[in-house]
N, C-alpha and C positions, 0 to 999 in steps of 0.2 A: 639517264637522259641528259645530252648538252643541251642544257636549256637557253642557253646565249644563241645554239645554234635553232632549238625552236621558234626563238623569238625572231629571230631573220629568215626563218622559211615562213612563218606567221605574217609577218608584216610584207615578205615579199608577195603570196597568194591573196593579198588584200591588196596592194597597189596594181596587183595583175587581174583580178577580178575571176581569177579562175585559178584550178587546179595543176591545167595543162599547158597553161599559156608561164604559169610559175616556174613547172617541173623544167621547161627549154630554157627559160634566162638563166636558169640554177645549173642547166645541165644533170639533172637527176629525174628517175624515171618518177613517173607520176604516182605510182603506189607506196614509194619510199615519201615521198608529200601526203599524202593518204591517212599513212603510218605516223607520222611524225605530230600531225595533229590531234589525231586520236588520243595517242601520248600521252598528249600537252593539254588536251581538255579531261581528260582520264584524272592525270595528273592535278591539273586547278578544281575538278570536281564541278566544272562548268563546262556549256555548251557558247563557245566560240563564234563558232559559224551556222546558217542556217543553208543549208544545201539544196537547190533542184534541181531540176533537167538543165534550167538555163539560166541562175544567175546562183550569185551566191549573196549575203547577207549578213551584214555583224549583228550581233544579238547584243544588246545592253553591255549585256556584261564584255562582251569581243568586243564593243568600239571603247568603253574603258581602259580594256586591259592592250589595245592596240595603241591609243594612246602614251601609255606608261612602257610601253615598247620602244617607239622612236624616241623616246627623251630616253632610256637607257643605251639604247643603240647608240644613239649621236654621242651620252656622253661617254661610252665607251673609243668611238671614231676619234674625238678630241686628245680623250687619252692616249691613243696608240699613236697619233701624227707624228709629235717631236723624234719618234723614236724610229719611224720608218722610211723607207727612200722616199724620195720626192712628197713628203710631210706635207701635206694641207694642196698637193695639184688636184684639182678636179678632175675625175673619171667618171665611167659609167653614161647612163644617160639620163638626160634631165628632161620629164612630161611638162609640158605648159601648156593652158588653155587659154588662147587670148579672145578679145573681141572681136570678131567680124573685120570690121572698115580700121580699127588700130591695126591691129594686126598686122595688113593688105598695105595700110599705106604709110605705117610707120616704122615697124619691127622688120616685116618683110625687106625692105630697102636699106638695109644696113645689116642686115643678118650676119655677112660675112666676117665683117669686124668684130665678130662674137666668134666664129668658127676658125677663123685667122689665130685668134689669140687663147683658144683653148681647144688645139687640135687634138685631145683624147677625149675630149668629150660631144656624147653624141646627143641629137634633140630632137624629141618628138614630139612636134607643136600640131594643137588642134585648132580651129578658128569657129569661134559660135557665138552667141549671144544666148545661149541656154545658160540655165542654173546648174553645174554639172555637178557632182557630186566628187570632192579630190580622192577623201579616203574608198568610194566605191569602185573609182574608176583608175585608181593607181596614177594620180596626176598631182606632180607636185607639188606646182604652184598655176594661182591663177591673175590674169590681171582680168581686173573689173573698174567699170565708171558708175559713180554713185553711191548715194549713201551705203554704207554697209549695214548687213543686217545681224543683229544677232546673232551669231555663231562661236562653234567652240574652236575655228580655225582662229590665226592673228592675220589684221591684216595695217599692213604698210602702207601710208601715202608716199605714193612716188610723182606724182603729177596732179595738174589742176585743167581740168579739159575747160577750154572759153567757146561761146557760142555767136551765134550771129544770125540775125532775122532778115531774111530777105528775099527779090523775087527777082525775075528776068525783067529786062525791060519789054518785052515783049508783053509780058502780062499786066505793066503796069500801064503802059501805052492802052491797054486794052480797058481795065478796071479803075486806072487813077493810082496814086499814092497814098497809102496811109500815114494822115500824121500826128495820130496816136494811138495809145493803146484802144484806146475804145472804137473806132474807125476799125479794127480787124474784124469786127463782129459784122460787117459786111462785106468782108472780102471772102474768097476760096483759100483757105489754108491744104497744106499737106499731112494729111493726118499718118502721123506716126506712130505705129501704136506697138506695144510689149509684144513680142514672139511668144514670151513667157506665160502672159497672162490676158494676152486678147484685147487689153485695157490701151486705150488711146494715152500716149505721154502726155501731159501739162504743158502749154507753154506758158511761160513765167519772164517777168520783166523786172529790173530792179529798177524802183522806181520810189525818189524819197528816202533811200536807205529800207524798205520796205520790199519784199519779194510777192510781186501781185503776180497770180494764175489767172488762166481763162481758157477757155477751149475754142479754139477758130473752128467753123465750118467748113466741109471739105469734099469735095466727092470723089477725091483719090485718100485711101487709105494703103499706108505698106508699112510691111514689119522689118524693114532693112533699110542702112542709113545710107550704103550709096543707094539704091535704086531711091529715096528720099531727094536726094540732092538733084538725081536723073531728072525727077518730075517736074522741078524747077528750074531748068534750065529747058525745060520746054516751054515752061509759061503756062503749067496746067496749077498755080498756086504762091502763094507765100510757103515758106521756110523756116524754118529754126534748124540750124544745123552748126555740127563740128566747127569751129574757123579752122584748125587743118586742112578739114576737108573741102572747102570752098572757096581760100582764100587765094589762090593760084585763078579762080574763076571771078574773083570780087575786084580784082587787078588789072584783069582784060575788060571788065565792062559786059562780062556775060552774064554776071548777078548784081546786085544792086543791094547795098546794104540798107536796113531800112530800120527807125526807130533806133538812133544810134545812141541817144543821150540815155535810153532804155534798156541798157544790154540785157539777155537772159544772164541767169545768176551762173556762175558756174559749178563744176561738179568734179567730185574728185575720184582720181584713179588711185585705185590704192592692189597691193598684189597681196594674197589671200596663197596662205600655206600652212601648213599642219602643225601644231605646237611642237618643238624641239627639231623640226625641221632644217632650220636658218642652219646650225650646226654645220651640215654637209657642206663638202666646197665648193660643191656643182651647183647650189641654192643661192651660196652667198655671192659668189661670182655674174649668176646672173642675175638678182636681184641689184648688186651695184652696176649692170652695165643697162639694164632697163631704168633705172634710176639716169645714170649720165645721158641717156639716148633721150628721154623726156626733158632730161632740163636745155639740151640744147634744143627742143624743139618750141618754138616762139611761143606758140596755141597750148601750149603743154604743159608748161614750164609751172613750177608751183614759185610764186611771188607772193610780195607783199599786197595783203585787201583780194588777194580770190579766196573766197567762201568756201562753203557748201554748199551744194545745191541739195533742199530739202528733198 
């Protein structure tokens, strides 16, 4: 058995999440993929994958041993570069899962200066704000905002997202201004709450060197940050949102910042990918070009004194 070669039909059927969707990017019929695993679990004396109708599954010991794959694979990749034409160009394609409203209003609008300067490599970008699973779902890297959580991915700070509280003048004309923190507990907020977990976000103020929470009252709740920002600019609330995303509207006078000396704390974007991953040139290439695309972006930008946001 080439078992250099099982470990790349292995690791390929687990970024593809299927048998058949593996056998096409490999170009080999599906039963020689079938065959080859059998093999290789025959072979380790361990069961790999857990198989049904409609999904597949690492088992313990398969995200272990899938693990101890892509760090052999990569450093086998690094090995062979010097030695072969066009040594360390990025090919292939590269999964990314970003968020939602980054995505749409940050990534998206520059995409081509990515596709301009690395025309063999192809990209297959998802946009959510779910918890996606990389190794289930064959995705290589992710960007996320916010604390990180425990996991056996690595993840990178590439950015520092900054925020801003505020309302239309319409709504203020309507309810008044708040001129402090405490004052919001009679206004209408926009309740922003997790896709993920149903759970309404925090709004949080630095205040004193101190990061104080609270939860505004609200009769509009949504799970999505532009239709968030939508709602306020109709004047149905206050705000806490992106400055990205609002600050093109905070200029015109269509939003109104509010509680300034109070800003929300900010939160960091940081991109999340498989250990020994970084290795490939399709990963490192765009990990530095979402690195440079954040730091030119004002709202983005990681500086000196942004946080974390808890």
């Amino acid at each position: 058995m080439d078992k250099l070669r099982a470990m790349q039909v292995f690791v390929r059927i687990v970024e593809a999440n299927s048998f058949t969707k593996a056998a096409e990017t490999l170009a080999l019929p599906r039963a020689a993929l079938t065959t080859t695993i059998k093999n290789l679990e025959a072979y380790l004396g361990t069961t790999l994958l857990q198989r049904t109708t409609r999904r597949l599954a690492l088992t313990p010991d398969g995200a272990e041993y899938h693990a101890q794959c892509l760090q052999i694979l990569a450093a086998v990749q690094a090995a062979e570069q010097p030695f072969r034409g066009g040594a360390g160009k990025p090919r292939g394609t590269l999964r990314a899962d970003l968020p939602d409203a980054v995505g749409r209003h940050v990534v998206l609008p520059q995409l081509s200066s990515f596709t301009d300067a690395w025309p063999e490599l192809a990209l297959t970008l998802s946009f959510s704000d779910r918890l996606v699973d990389l190794t289930q779902e064959g995705i290589d890297c992710a960007l996320r905002v916010g604390a990180l959580q425990d996991s056996a991915l690595v993840g990178r700070q590439v950015g520092s997202m900054r925020f801003a509280t505020c309302a239309a003048p319409a709504y203020l004309d309507r309810h008044g201004t708040p001129a402090t923190i405490e004052d919001l507990r009679r206004h209408q907020g926009i309740v922003h709450f997790s896709g993920r977990t149903g759970r309404p976000f925090d709004w949080d103020f630095m205040a004193g060197g101190e990061v104080v929470k609270m939860q505004v009252p609200g009769r509009i709740a949504i799970n999505n940050a532009d239709a968030n920002v939508a709602c306020a600019l109709q004047g149905l609330g206050i705000t806490q949102a992106a400055r990205y995303q609002v600050r093109g509207y905070l200029e015109r006078g269509e939003l109104v910042e509010l509680l300034a000396d109070t800003p929300p704390a900010p939160m960091p974007v940081s991109l999340l990918y498989p250990r020994g991953r970084m290795a490939a040139p399709k990963l490192r290439v765009f990990a530095a070009w979402v690195t440079d695309l954040l730091a030119r972006e004002p709202d983005l930008a990681i500086t000196a004194g942004t946080g974390v946001r808890p």
